[in-house]
C-alpha positions, 0 to 999 in steps of 0.5 A: 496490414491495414487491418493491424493500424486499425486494431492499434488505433483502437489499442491506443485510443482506449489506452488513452481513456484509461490513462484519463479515467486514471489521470483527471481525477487527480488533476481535479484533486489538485486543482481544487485544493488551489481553489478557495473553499467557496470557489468549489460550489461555483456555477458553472463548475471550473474543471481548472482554477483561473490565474487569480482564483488560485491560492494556497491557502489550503496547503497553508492551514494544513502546515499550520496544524500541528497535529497534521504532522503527528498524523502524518508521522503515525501513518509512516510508523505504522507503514513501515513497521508493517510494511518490515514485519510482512516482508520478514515473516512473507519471505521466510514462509515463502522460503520454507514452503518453496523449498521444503517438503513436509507434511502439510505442506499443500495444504498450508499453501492453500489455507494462505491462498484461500484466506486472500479471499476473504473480504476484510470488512467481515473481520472487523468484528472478530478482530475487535474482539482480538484487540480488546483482549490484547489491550490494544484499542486506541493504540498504533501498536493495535494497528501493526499486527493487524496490517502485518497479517493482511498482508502476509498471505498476498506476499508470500504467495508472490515470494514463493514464485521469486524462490522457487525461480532460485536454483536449488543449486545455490542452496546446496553450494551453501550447505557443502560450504558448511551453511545453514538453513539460515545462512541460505535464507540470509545470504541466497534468498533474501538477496535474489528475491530482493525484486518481488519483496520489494514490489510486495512491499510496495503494495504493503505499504499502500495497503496500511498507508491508506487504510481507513475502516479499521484504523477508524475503529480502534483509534480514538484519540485525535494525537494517534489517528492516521493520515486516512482519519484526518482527512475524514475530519473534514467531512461535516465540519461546520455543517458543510464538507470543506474540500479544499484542505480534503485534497489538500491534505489528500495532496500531501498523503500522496508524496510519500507514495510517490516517493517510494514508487519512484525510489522503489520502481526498478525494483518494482518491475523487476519483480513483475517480469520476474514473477511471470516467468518460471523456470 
């Protein structure tokens, strides 16, 4: 019994220092957009602004920036256009794969399941080349396509899972009822898969919000660049990093993730105790 306590202290400390390594640097980004640009190179260093330090002047400049709004409204489009074509195409690959035999079914499955590993970085040239042959580059629609197909592979090989816990029953109910193959995709798959496509999209959504590489090498156009790109502005402008509209700006680039999170969360766990059972 003793012996127990001492292995949930231990749990519970090193929880906690997760928790920290998680939670601080946030805090900092906060507390630091409160500052006067100045106060950063301060000695010695102030984890946390004093009463009369603090100041909204940081937030004030990036509201009064107009072209922080186009920014920020380029980021949402091109997430949710993402976030909808990866959800559409994800779970009807997932239906078709959990549900059908055909030939070269297995090895479909596996090709998604290895592209996963392949680091993205190492595509930007390729798909480069793809954009410039698609007349795509300096153009958000560049982006959509590009985030969509990173994306499918990850969330059809959760949806699959959510599909193949359906029961087959359901589909031949429908299919006796007169249903089509559509039908049941429409009317049985998508509703009771709704927690995993939720909670893969929810990952969809961060993945293209706070991409940054490929956003950054085919938007060139400031009126067109993303949430990501514009806070990168700030490094080096007038010779030195001005961190307080970084973080912020950073500040404001978190609230919609926040909120998908909190208006998405029952969705979210659902999807992961569903997922981690079959049967």
């Amino acid at each position: 019994m003793k012996r127990k306590s001492i292995v949930q202290i231990i749990l519970h400390l090193v929880l906690i220092g997760a928790l920290a390594v998680v939670v601080l640097p946030m805090i900092y980004m906060v507390s630091t957009s409160l500052k006067p640009n100045g106060a950063l190179y301060e000695y010695p260093p102030k984890f946390l602004p004093g009463l009369k330090q603090i100041t909204l002047e940081n937030y004030a400049y990036i509201l009064n920036q107009g072209k922080f709004y186009i920014n920020f409204l380029n980021s949402f489009f091109v997430a949710v256009c993402s976030v909808l074509s990866a959800a559409l195409i994800a779970s009807a690959l997932g239906y078709v794969i959990a549900r059908f035999s055909f030939p070269g079914r297995n090895f479909l499955f596996s090709f998604i399941v290895l592209t996963m590993i392949i680091p993205g970085l190492t595509l930007i040239i390729p798909q480069y080349q793809l954009a410039v042959k698609l007349n795509v580059i300096n153009s958000l629609v560049g982006l959509i396509p590009f985030y969509t197909a990173w994306t499918i592979p990850y969330s059809t090989f959760m949806i699959k899972g959510f599909v193949e816990n359906i029961p087959k029953e359901l589909d031949e109910a429908t299919y006796m009822d007169g249903g089509s193959v559509l039908t049941v995709f429409r009317k049985i798959i998508i509703p009771l898969a709704k927690p995993g496509i939720a909670s893969v999209s929810i990952f969809n959504f961060l993945t293209a919000w706070e991409e940054f590489p490929w956003a950054n090498t085919v938007i060139n156009d400031n009126l067109k660049r993303t949430i990501p790109i514009a806070i990168s502005g700030f490094f080096g402008q007038h010779q030195f990093t001005q961190w307080g509209y970084v973080f912020a700006l950073s500040v404001f680039s978190l609230l919609p993730i926040l909120i998908v999170f909190i208006f998405c969360q029952k969705f979210f766990v659902a999807g992961l105790t569903t997922g981690s059972v079959k049967g």
